[in-house]
N, CA, C and O atoms as CSV, one atom per row, in Angstrom:
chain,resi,resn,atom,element,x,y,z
A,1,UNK,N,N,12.371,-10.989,-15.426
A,1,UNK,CA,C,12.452,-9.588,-15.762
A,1,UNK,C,C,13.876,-9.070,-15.574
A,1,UNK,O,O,14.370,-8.102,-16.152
A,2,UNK,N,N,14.468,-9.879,-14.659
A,2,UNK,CA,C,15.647,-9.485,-14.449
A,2,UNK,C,C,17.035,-9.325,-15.145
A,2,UNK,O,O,17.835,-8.391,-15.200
A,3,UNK,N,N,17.014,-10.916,-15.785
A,3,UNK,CA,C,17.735,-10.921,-16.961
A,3,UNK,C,C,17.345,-10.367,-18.285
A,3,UNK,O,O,18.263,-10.129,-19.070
A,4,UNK,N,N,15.827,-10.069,-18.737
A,4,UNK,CA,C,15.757,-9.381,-19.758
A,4,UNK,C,C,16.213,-7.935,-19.873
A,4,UNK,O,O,16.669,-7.448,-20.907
A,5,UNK,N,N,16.007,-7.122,-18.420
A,5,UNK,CA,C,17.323,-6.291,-18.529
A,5,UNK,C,C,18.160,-5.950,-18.733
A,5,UNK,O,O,18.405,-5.034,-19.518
A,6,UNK,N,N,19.144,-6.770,-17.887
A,6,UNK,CA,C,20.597,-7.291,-18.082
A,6,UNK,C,C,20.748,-7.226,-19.461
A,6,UNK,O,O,21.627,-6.497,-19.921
A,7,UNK,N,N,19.750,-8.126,-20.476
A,7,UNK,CA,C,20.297,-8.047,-21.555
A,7,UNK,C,C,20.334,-7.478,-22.664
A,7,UNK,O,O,21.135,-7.411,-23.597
A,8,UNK,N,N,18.574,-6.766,-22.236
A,8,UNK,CA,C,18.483,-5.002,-22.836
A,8,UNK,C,C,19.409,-4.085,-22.966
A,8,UNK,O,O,19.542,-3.528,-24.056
A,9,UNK,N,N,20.328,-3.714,-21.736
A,9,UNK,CA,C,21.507,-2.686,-21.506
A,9,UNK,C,C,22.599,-3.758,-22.216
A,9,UNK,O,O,23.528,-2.979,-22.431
A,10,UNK,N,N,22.981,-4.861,-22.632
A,10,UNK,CA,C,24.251,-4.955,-22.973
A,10,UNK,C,C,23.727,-5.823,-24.106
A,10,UNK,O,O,24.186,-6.959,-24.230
A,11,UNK,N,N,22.676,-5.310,-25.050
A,11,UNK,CA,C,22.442,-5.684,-26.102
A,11,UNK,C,C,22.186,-7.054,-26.831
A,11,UNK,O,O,21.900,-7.111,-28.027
A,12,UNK,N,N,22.282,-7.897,-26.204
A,12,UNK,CA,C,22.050,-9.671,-26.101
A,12,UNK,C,C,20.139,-9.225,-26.369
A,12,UNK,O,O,19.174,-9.081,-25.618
A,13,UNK,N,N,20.343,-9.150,-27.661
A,13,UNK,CA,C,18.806,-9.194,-28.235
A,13,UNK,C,C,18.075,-10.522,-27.996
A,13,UNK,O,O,16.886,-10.596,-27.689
A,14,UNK,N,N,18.987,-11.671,-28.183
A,14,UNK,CA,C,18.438,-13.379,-28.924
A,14,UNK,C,C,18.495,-13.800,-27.395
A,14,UNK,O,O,18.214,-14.995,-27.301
A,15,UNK,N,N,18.863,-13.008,-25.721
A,15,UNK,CA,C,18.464,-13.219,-24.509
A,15,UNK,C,C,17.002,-12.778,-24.784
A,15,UNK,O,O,16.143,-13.646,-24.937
A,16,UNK,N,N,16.638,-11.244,-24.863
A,16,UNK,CA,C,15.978,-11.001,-24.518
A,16,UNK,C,C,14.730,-11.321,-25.527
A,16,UNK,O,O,13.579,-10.939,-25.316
A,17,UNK,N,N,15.026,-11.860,-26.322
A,17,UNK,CA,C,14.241,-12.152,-27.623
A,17,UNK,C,C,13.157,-13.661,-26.910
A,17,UNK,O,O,11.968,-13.871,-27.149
A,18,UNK,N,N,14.097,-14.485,-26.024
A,18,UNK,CA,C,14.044,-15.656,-25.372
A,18,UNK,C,C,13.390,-15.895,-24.202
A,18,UNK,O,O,12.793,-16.941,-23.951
A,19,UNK,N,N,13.534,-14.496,-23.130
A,19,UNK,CA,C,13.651,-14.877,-21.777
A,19,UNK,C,C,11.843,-14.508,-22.268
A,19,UNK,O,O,11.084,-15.477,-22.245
A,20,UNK,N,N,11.184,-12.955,-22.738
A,20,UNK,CA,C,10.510,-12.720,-23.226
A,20,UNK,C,C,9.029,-13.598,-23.670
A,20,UNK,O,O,7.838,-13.558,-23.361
A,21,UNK,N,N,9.677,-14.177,-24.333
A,21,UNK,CA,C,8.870,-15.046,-25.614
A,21,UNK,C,C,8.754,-16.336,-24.082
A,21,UNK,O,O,7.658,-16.897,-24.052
A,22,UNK,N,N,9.823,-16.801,-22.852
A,22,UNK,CA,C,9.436,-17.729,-22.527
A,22,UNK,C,C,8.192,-17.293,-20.994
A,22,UNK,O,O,7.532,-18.130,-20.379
A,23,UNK,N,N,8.206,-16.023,-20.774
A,23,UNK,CA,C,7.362,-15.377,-19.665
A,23,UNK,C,C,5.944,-15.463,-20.738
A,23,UNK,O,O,5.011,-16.021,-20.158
A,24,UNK,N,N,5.623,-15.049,-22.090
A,24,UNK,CA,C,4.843,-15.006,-22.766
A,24,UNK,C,C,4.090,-16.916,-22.815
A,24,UNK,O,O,2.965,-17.410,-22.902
A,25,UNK,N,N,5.293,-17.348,-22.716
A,25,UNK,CA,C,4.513,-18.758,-23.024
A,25,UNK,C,C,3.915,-19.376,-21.663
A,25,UNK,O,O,3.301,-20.433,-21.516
A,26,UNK,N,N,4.306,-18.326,-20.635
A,26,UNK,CA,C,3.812,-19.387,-19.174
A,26,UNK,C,C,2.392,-18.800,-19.142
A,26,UNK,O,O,1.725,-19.168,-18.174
A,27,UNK,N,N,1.866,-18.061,-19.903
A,27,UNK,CA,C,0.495,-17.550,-19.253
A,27,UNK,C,C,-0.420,-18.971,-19.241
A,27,UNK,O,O,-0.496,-19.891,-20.056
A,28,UNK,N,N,-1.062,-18.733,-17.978
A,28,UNK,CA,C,-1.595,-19.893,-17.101
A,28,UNK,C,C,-3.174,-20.435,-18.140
A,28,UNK,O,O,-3.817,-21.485,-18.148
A,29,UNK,N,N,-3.317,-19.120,-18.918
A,29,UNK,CA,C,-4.635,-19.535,-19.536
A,29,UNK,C,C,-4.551,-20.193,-21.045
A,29,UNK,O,O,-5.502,-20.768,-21.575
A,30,UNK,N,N,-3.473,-20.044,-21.546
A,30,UNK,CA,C,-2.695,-20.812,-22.509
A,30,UNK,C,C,-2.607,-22.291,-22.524
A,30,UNK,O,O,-2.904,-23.011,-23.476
A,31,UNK,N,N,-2.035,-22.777,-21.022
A,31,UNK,CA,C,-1.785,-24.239,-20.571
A,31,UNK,C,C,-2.951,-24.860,-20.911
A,31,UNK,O,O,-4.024,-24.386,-21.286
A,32,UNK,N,N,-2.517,-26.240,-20.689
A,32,UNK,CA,C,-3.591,-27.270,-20.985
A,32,UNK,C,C,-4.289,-27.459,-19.698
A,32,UNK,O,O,-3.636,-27.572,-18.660
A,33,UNK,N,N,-5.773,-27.504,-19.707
A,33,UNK,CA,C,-6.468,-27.378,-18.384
A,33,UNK,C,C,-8.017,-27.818,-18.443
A,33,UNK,O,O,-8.911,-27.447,-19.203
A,34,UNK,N,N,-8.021,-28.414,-17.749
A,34,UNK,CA,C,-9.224,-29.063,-17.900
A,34,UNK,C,C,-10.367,-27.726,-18.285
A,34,UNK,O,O,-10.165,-26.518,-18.405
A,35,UNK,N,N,-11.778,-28.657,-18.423
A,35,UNK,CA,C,-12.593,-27.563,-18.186
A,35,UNK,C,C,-12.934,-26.832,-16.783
A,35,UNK,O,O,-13.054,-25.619,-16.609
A,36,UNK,N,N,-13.060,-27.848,-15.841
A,36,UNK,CA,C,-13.272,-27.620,-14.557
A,36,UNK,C,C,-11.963,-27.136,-14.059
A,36,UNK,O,O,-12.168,-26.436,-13.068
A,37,UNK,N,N,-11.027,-27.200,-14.268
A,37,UNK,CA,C,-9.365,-26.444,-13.819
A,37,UNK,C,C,-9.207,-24.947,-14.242
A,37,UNK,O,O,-8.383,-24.271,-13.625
A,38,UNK,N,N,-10.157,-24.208,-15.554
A,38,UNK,CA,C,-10.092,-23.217,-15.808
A,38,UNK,C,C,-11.874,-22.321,-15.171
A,38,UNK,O,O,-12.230,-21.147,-15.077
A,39,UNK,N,N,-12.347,-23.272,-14.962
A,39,UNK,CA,C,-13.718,-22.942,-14.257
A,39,UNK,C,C,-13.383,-22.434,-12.685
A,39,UNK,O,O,-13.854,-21.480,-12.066
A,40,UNK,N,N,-12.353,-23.475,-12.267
A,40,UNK,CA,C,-12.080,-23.178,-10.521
A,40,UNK,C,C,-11.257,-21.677,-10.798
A,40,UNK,O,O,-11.588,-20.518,-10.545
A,41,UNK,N,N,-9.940,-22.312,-11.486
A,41,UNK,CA,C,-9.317,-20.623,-11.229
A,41,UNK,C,C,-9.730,-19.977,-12.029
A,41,UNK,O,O,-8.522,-19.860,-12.233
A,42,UNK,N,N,-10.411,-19.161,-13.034
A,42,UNK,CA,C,-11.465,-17.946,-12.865
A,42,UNK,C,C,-12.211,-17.711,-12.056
A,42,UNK,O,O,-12.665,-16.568,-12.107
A,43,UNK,N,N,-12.695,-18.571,-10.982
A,43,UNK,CA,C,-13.640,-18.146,-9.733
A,43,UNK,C,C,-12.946,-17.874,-8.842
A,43,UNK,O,O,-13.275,-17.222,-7.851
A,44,UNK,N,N,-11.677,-18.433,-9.123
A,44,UNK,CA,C,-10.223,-17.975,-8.090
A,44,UNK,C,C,-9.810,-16.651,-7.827
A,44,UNK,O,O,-9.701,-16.031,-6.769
A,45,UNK,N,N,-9.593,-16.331,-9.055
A,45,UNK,CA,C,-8.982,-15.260,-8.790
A,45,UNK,C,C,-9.843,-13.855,-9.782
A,45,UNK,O,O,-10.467,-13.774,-10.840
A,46,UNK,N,N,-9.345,-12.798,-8.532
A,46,UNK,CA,C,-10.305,-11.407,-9.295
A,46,UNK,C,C,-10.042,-11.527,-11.054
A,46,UNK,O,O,-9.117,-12.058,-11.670
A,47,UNK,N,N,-11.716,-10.531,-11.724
A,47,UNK,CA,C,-11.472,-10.584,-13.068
A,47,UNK,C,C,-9.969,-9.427,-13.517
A,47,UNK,O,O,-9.334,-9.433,-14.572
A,48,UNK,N,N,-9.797,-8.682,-12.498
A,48,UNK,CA,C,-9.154,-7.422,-12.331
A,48,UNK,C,C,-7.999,-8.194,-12.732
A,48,UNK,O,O,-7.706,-7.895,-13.889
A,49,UNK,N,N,-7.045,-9.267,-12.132
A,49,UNK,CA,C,-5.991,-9.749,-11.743
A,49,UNK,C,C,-5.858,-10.637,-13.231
A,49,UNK,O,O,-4.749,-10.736,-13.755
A,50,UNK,N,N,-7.012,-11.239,-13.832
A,50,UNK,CA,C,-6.878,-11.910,-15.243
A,50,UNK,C,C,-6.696,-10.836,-16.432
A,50,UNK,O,O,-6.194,-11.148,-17.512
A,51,UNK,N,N,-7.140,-9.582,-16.133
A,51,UNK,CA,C,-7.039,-8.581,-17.329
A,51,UNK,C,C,-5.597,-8.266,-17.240
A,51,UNK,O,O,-4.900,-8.123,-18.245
A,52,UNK,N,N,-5.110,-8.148,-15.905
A,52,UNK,CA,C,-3.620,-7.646,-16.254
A,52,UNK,C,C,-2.519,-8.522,-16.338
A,52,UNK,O,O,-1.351,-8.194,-16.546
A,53,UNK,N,N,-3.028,-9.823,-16.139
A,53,UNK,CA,C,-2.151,-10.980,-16.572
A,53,UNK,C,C,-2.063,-10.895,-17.419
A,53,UNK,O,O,-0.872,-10.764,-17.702
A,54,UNK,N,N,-3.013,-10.865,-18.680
A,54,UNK,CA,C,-3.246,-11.276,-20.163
A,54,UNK,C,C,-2.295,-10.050,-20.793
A,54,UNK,O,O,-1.317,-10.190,-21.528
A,55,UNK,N,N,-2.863,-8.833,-20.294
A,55,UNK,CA,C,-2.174,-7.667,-20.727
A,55,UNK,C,C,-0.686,-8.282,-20.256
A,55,UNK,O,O,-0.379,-8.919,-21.263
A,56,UNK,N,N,0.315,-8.440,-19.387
A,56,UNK,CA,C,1.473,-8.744,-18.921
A,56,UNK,C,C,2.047,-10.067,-20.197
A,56,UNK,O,O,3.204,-10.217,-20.587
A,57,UNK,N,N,1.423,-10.478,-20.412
A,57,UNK,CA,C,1.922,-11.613,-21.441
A,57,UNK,C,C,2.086,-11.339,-22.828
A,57,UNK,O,O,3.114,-11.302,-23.504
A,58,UNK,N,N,0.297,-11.060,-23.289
A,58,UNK,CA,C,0.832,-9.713,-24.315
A,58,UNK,C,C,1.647,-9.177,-24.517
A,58,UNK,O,O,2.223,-9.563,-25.534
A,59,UNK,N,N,2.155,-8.237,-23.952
A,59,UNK,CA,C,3.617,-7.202,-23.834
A,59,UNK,C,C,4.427,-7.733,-24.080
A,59,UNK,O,O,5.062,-7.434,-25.092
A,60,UNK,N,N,4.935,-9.163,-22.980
A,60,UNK,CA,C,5.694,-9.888,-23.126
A,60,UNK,C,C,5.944,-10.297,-24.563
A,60,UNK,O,O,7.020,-10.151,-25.144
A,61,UNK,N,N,4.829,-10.832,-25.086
A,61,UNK,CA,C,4.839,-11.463,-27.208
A,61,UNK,C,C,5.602,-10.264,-27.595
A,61,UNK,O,O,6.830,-10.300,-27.675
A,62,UNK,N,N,5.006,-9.342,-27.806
A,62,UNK,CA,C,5.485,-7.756,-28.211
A,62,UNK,C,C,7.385,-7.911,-27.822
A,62,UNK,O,O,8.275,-8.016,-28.666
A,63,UNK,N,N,7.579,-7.875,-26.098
A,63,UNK,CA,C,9.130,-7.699,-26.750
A,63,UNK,C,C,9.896,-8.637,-26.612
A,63,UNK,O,O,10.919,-8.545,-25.932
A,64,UNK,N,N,9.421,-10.051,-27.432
A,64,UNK,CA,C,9.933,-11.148,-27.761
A,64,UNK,C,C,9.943,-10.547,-29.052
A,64,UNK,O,O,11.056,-10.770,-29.528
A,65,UNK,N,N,9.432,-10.066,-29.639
A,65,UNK,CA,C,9.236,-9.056,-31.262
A,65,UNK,C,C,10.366,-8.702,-31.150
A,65,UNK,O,O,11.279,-9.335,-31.680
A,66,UNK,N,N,10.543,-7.734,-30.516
A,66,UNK,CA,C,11.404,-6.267,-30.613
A,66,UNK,C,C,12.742,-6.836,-30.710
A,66,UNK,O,O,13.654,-6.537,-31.481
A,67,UNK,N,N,12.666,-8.131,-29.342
A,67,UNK,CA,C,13.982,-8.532,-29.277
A,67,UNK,C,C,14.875,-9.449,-30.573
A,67,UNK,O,O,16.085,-9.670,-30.629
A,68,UNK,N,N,13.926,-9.807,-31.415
A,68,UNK,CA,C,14.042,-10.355,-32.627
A,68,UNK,C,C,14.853,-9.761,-33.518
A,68,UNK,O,O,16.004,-10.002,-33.881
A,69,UNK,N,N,13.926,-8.806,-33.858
A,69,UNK,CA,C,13.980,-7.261,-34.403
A,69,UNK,C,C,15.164,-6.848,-34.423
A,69,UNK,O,O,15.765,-6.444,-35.419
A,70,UNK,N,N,15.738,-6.954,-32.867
A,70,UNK,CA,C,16.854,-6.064,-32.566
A,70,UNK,C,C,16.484,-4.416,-32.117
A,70,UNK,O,O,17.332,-3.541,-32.296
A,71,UNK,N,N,15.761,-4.245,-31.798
A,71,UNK,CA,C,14.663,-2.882,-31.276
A,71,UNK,C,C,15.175,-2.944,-30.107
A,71,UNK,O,O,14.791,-3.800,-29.311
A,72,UNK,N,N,16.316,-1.876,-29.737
A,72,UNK,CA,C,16.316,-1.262,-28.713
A,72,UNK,C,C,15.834,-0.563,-27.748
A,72,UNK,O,O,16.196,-0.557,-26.572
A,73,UNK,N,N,14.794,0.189,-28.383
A,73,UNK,CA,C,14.480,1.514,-28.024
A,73,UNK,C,C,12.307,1.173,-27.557
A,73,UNK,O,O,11.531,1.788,-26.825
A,74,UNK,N,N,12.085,-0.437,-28.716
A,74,UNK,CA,C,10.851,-0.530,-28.258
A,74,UNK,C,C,11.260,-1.775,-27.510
A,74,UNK,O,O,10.252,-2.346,-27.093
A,75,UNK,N,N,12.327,-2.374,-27.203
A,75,UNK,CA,C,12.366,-3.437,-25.874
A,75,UNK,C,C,12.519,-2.466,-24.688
A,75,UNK,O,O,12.165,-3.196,-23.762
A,76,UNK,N,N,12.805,-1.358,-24.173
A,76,UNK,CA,C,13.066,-0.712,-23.088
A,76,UNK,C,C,11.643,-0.214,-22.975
A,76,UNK,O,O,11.251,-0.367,-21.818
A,77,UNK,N,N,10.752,0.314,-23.744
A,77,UNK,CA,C,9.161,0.947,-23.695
A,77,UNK,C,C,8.301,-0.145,-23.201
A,77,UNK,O,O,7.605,0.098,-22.215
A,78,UNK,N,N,8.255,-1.203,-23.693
A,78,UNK,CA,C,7.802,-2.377,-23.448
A,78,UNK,C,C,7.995,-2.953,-22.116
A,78,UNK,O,O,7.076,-3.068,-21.305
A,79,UNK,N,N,9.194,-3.308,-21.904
A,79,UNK,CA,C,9.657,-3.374,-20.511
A,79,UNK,C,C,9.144,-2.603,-19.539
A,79,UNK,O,O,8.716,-2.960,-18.442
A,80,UNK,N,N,9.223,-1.339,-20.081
A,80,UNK,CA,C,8.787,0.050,-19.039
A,80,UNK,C,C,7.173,-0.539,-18.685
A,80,UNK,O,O,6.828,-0.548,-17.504
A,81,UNK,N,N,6.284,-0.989,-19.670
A,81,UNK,CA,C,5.053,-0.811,-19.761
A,81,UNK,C,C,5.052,-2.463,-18.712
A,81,UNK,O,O,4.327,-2.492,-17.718
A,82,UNK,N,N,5.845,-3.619,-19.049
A,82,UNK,CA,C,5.248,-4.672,-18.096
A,82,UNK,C,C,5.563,-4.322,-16.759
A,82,UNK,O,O,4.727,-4.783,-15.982
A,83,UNK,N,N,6.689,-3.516,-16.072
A,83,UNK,CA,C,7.320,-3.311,-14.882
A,83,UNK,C,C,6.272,-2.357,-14.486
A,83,UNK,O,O,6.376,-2.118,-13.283
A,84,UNK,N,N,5.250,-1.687,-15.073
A,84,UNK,CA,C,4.211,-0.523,-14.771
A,84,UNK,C,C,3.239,-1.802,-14.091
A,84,UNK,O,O,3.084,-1.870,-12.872
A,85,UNK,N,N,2.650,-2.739,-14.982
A,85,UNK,CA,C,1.790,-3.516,-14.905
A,85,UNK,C,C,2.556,-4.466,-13.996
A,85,UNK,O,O,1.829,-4.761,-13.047
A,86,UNK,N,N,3.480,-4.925,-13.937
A,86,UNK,CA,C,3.486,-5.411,-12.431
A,86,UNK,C,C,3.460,-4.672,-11.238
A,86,UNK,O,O,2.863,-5.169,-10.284
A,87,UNK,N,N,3.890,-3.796,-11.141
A,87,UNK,CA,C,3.777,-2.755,-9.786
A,87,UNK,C,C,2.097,-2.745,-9.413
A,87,UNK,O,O,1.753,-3.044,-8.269
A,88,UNK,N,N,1.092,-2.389,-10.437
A,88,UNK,CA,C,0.134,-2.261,-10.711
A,88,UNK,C,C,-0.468,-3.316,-9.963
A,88,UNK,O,O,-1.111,-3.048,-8.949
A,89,UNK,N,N,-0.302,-4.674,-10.423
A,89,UNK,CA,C,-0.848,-6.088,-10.114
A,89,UNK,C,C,-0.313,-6.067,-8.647
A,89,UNK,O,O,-1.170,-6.176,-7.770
A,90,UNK,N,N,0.729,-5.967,-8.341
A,90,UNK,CA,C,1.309,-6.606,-6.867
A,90,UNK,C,C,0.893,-5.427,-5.864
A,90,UNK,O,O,0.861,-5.634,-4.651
A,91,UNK,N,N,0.589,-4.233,-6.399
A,91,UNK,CA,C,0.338,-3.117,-5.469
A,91,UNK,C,C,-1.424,-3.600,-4.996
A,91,UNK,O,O,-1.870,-3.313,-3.885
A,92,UNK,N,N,-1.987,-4.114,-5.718
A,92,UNK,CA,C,-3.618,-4.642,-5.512
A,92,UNK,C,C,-4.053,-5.572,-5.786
A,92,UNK,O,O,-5.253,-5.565,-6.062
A,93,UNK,N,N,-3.243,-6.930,-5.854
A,93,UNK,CA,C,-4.148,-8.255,-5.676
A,93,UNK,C,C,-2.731,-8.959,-4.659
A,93,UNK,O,O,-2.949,-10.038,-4.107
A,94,UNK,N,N,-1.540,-8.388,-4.500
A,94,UNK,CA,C,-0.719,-9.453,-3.681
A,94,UNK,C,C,0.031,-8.493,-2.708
A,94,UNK,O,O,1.202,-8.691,-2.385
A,95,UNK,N,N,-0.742,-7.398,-2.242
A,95,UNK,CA,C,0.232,-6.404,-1.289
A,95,UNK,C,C,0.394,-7.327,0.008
A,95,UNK,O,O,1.078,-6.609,0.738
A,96,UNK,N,N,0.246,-8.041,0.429
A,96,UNK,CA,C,0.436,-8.696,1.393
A,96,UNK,C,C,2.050,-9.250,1.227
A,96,UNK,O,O,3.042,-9.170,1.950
A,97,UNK,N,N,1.820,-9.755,0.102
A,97,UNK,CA,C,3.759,-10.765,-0.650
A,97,UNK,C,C,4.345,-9.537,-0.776
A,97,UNK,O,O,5.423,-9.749,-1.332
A,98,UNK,N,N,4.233,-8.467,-0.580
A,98,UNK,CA,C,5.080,-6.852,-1.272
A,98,UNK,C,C,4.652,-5.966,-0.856
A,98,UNK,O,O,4.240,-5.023,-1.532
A,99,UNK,N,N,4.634,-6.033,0.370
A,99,UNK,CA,C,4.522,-4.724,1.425
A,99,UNK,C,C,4.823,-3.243,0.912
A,99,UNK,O,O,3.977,-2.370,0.716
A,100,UNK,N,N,6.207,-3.142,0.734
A,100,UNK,CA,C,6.530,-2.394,-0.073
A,100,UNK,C,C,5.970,-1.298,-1.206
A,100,UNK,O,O,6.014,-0.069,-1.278
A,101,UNK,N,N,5.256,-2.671,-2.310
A,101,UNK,CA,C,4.418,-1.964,-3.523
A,101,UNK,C,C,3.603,-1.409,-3.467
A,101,UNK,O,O,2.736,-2.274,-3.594
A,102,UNK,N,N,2.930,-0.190,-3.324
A,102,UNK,CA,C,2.240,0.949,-2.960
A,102,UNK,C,C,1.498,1.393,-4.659
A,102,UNK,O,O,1.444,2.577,-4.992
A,103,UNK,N,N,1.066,0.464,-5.432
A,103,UNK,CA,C,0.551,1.311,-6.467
A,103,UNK,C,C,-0.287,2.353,-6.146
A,103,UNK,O,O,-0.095,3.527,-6.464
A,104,UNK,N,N,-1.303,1.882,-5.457
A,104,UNK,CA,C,-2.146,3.618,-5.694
A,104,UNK,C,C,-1.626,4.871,-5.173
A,104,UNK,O,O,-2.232,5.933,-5.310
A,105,UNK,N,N,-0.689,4.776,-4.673
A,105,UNK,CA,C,0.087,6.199,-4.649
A,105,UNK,C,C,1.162,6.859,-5.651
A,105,UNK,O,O,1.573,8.000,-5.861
A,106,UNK,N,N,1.386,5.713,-6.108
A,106,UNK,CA,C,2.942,5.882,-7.077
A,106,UNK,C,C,2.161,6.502,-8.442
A,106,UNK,O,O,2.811,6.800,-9.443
């Protein structure tokens, strides 16, 4: 997320076109996985925590788009919207790793 920033503000579209498109390709339910490997982790982890993954990757496709595009204005909205959805995720399935993240107040 960090460098897609970076390269949001100083316009390096074909970074952010990249870094994007490669957070989009790690989603865990995508990978190759057994049947029983996608049976364990869905019992793993909350359904709560898989909806906003999927949503987080999503977005991600979206501003691997934009960054294509050359869309300034919908790579920063986009961004806005995964940095919402992570606060979101880490404020209630990993506040323990991020003390800090306080979603339900923010």
């Amino acid at each position: 997320m960090a460098t897609i920033h970076t390269a949001m503000v100083t316009g390096e579209h074909d970074t952010v076109a990249a870094s994007a498109q490669q957070i989009h390709d790690s989603f865990i339910l995508q990978q190759k996985l057994t049947d029983q490997d996608r049976k364990d982790l869905m019992s793993a982890v909350p359904k709560g925590f898989i909806k906003l993954d999927k949503e987080f990757h999503k977005l991600a496709a979206s501003l691997a788009e934009a960054g294509r595009k050359q869309n300034t204005k919908k790579q920063r909205q986009l961004y806005d919207e995964m940095t919402r959805n992570c606060i979101a995720c880490h404020g209630k399935y990993v506040s323990d790793r991020f003390p800090g993240v306080n979603a339900a107040k923010n």
